[in-house]
KELUM-471077 format. One line per 3 residues: their letters; for each residue x, y, z of N, C-alpha, C. Coordinates in steps of 0.2 Angstrom, whole numbers, plus 5000, padded with zeros to 4 digits. Each point is the difference from the previous one (the first is absolute). Example, Ala and Ser with C-alpha at 12.3 -4.5 7.8 and 13.67 -1.06 7.14 Angstrom:
! residues 2
AS	5066 4972 5039 4996 5006 5000 5004 5006 5000; 4998 5005 4996 5004 5006 5001 4996 5005 5003 $
END
This chain:
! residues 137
XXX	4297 5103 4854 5002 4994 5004 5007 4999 4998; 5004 5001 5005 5009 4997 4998 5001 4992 5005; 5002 4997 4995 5002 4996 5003 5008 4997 5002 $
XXX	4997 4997 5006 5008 4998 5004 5005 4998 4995; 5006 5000 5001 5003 4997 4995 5005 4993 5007; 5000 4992 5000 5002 4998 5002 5008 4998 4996 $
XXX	5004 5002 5006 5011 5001 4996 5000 4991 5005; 5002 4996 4996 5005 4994 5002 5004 5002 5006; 4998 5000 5007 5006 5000 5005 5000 4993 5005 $
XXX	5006 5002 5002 5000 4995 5004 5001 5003 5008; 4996 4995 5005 4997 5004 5006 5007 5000 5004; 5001 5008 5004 5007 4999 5004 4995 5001 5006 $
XXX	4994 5003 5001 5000 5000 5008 4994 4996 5002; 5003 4992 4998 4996 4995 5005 4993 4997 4995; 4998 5005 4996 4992 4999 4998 5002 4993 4994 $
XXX	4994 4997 4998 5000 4995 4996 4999 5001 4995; 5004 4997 4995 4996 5001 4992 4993 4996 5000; 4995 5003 4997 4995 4996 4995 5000 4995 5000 $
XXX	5004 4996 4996 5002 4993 5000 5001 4996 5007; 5001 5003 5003 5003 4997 5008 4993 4998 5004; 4997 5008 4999 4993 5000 5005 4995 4995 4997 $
XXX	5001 4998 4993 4994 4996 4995 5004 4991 5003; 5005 5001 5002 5005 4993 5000 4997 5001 5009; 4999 5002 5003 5000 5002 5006 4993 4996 5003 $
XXX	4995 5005 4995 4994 4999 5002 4997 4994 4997; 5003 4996 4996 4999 4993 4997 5000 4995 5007; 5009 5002 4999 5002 4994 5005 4996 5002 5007 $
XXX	4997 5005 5003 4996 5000 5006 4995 4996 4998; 4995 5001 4994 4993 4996 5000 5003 4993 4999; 5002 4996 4996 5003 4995 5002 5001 4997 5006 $
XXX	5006 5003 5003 5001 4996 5006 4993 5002 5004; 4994 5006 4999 4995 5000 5006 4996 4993 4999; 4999 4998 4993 4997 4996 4997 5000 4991 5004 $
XXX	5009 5001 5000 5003 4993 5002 4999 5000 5007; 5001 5007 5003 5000 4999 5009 4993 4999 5001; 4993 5003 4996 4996 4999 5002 4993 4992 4997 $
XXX	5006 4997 4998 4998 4993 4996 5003 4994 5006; 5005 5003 5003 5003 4997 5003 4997 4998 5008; 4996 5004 5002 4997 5000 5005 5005 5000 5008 $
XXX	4998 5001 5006 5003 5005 5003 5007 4994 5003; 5006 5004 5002 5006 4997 4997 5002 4999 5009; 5004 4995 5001 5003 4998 5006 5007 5005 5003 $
XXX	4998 5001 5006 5006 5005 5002 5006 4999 4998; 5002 5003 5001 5008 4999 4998 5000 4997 4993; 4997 5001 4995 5003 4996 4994 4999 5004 4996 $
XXX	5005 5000 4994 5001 5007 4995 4994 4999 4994; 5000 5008 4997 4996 4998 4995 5005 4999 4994; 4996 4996 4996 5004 4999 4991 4998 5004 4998 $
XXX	5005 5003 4994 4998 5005 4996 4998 4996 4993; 4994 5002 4996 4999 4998 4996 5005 4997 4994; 5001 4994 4996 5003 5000 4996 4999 5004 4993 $
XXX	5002 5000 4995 5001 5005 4994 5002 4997 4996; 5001 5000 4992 5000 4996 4998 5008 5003 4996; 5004 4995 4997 5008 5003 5001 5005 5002 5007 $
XXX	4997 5001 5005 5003 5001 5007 4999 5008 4999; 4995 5004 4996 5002 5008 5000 4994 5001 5003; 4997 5005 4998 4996 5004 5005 4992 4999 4995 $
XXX	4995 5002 5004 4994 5000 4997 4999 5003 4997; 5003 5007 4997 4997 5003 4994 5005 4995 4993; 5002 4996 5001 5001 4997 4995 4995 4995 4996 $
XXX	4994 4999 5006 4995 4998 4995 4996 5003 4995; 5001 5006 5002 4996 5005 4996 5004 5003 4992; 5006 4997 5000 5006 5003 4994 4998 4997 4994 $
XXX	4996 4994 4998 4996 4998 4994 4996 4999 4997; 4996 5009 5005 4992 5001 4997 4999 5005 4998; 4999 4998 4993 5000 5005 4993 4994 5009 5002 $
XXX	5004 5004 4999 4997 5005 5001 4998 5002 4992; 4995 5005 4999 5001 5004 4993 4999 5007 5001; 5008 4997 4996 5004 5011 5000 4999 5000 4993 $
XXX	4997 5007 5000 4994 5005 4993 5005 5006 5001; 5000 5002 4995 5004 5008 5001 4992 5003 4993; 4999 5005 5003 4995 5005 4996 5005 5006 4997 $
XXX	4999 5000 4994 5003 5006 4996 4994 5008 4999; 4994 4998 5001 4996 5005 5000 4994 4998 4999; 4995 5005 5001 4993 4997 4999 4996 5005 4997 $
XXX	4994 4996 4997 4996 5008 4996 4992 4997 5000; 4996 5002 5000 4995 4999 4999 4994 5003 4995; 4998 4995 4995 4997 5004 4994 4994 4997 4999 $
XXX	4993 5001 4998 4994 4999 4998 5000 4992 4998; 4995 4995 5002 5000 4994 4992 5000 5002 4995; 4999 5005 4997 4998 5001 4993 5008 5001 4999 $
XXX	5004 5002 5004 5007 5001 4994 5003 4995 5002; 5001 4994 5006 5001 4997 4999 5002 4995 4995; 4992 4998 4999 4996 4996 4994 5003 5003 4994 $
XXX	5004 5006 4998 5003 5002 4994 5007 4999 5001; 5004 4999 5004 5005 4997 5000 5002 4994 4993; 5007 5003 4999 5001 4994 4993 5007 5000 5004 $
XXX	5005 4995 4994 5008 5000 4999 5001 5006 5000; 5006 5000 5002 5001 5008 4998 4998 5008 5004; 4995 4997 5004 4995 5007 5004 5005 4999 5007 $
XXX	5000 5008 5000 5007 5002 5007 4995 5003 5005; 5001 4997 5004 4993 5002 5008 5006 5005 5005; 5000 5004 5001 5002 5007 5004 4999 4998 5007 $
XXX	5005 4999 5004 5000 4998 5006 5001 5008 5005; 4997 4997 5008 5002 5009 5003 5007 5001 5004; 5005 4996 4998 5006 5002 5001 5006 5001 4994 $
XXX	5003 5005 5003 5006 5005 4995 5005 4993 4998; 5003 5001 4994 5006 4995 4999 5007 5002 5006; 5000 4992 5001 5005 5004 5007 5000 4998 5005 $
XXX	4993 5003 5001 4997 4998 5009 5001 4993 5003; 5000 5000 5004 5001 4994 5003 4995 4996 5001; 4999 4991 5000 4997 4998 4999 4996 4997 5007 $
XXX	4994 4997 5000 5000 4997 5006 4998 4993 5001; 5004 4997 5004 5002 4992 5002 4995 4998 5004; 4997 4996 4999 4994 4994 5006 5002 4994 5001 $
XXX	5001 5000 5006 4999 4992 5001 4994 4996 5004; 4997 4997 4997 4993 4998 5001 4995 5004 5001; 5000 5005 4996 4994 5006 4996 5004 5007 5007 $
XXX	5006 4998 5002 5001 5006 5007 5005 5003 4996; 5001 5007 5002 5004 5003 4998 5003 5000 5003; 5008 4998 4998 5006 5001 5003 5006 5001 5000 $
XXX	5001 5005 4993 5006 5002 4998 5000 5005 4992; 5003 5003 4999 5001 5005 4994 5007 4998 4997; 4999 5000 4994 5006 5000 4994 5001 5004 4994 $
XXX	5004 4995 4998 5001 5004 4993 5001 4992 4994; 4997 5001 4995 4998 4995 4994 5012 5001 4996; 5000 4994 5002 5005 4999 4996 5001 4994 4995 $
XXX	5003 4998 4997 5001 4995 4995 5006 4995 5002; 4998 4992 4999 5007 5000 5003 4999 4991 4998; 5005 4999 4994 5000 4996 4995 4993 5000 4995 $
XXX	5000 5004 4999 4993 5001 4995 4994 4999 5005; 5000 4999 5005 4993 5001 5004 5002 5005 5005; 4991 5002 5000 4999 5004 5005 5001 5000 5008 $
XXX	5002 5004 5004 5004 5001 5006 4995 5003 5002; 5001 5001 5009 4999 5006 5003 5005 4999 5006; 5004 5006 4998 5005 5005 5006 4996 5001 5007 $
XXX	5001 4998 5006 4996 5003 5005 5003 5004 5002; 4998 5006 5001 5001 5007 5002 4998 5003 5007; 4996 4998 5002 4996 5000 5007 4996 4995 5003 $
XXX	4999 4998 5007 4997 4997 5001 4994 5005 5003; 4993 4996 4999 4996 5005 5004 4999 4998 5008; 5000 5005 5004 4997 4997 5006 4992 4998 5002 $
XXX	4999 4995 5005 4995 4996 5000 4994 5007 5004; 5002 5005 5002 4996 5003 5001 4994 5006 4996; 5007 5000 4994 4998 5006 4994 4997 4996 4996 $
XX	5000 4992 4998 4997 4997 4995 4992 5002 4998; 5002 5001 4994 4990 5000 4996 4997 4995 5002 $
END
């Protein structure tokens, strides 16, 4: 299986970023929300557009809700019995090489590949790829 790798661009021929279509697809359900709350309108009079909070846009409600991004270094799977012998000290063998690239979730979705850096004494991750939402595990 290879996966897409999504590059940062920016659209020249017209298309919408992600961000846009999500901003897009907000502000439609809202205002269908208001027009249809509103019940049916007199000729000639404009519709309002929903208000927002700040004067920006709708996906602004959504910038203060806590995701949880996991990055996995590797995985193994070994019997209870070795488990249960686990001490201090006991080193558990994971199925990737030192090196490889790690993989980033955000809300258990796979979304991206790195690399493990350091950075003031804690640990980091570099994003190296983004994955596309088609090839995700």
């Amino acid at each position: 299986m290879t996966d897409e790798v999504l590059e940062p661009t920016e659209s020249t021929d017209g298309q919408k970023s992600s961000m846009d279509a999500l901003q897009e697809s907000i502000n439609s359900m809202i205002a269908g929300e208001s027009a249809s709350s509103a019940g049916p309108q007199a000729a000639g009079v404009t519709e309002e557009k929903p208000a927002t909070p700040l004067g920006g846009s709708a996906i602004n409600l959504l910038m203060d809700v806590n995701l949880l991004f996991t990055v996995e270094l590797g995985r193994t799977q070994m019997p209870i019995k070795h488990v249960l012998e686990l001490q201090k000290g006991s080193v558990v063998e994971l199925d990737r090489v030192a090196g490889e690239p790690v993989d980033v979730y955000v809300n258990e979705h796979l979304m991206a590949r790195g690399e493990v850096v350091v950075v003031d004494d804690k640990f980091g991750v570099r994003i190296t790829e983004l994955i596309a939402p088609e090839t995700k595990e």
